[in-house]
C-alpha positions as CSV (number, residue, x, y, z in Angstrom):
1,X,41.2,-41.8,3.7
2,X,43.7,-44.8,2.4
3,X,45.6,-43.7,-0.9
4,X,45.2,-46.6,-3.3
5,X,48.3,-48.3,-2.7
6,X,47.5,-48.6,1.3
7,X,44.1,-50.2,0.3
8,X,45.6,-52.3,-1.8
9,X,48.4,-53.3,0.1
10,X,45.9,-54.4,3.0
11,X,43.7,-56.4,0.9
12,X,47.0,-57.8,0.1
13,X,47.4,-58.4,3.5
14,X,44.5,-60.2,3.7
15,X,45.0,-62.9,1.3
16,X,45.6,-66.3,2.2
17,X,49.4,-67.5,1.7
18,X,48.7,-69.1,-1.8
19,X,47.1,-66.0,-3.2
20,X,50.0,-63.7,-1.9
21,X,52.6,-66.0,-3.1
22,X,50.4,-65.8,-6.5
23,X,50.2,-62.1,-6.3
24,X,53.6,-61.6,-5.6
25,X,54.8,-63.9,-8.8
26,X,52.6,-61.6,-10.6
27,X,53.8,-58.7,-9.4
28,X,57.4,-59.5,-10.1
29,X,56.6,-60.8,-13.6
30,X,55.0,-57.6,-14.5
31,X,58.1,-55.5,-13.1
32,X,60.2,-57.5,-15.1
33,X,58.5,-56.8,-18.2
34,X,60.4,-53.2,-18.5
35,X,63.3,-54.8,-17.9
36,X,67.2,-53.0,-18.4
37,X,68.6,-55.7,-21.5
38,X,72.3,-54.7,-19.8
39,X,70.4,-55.9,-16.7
40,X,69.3,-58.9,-17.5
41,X,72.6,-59.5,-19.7
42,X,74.7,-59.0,-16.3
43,X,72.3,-61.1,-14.4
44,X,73.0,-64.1,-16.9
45,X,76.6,-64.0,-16.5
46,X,76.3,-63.5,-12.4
47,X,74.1,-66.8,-13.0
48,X,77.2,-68.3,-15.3
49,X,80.1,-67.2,-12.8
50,X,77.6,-68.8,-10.1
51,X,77.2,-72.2,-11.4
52,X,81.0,-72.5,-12.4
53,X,82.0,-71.7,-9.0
54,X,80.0,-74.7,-7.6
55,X,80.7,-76.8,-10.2
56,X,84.6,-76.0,-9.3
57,X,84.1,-76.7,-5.8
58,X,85.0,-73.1,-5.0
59,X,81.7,-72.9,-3.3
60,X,79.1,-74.9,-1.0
61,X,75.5,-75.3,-1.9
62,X,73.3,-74.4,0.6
63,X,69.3,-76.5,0.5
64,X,66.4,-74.2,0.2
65,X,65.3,-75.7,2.8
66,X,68.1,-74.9,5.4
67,X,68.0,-71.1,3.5
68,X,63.9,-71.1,4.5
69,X,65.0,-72.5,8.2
70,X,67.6,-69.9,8.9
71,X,65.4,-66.7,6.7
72,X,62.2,-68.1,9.4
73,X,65.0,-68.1,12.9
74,X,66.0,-64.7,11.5
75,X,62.2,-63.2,11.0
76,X,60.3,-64.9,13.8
77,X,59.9,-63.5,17.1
């Protein structure tokens, strides 16, 4: 017999892409709830230092769409 988290998992499974996107936001958000304030405070300034380096120059921006190509060359068969 499936322990609850297997079940759930495949009726996750199951979802169309929408629903498992909307899950999965879900999911996160609720995860994030208990969240570590020193956490969240060095996230912010990772986020800061980030922004500053492109707006420097120091870095290239990369599209979401040419991050989604090479994540779906790396995944796919």
């Amino acid at each position: 017999m499936p322990t609850a988290l297997e079940q759930v998992t495949k009726d996750a499974m199951d979802l169309p892409p929408r629903q498992k996107l909307a899950l999965a936001e879900f999911l996160m958000e609720s995860a994030d709830a208990g969240a570590d304030p020193e956490a969240e405070a060095a996230w912010d300034s990772e986020i800061r230092d980030r922004i500053r380096a492109i707006d420097a120059g120091r870095v290239t921006e990369v599209s979401y769409e040419a991050v989604m190509h090479a994540a779906e060359q790396r995944l796919m068969p």
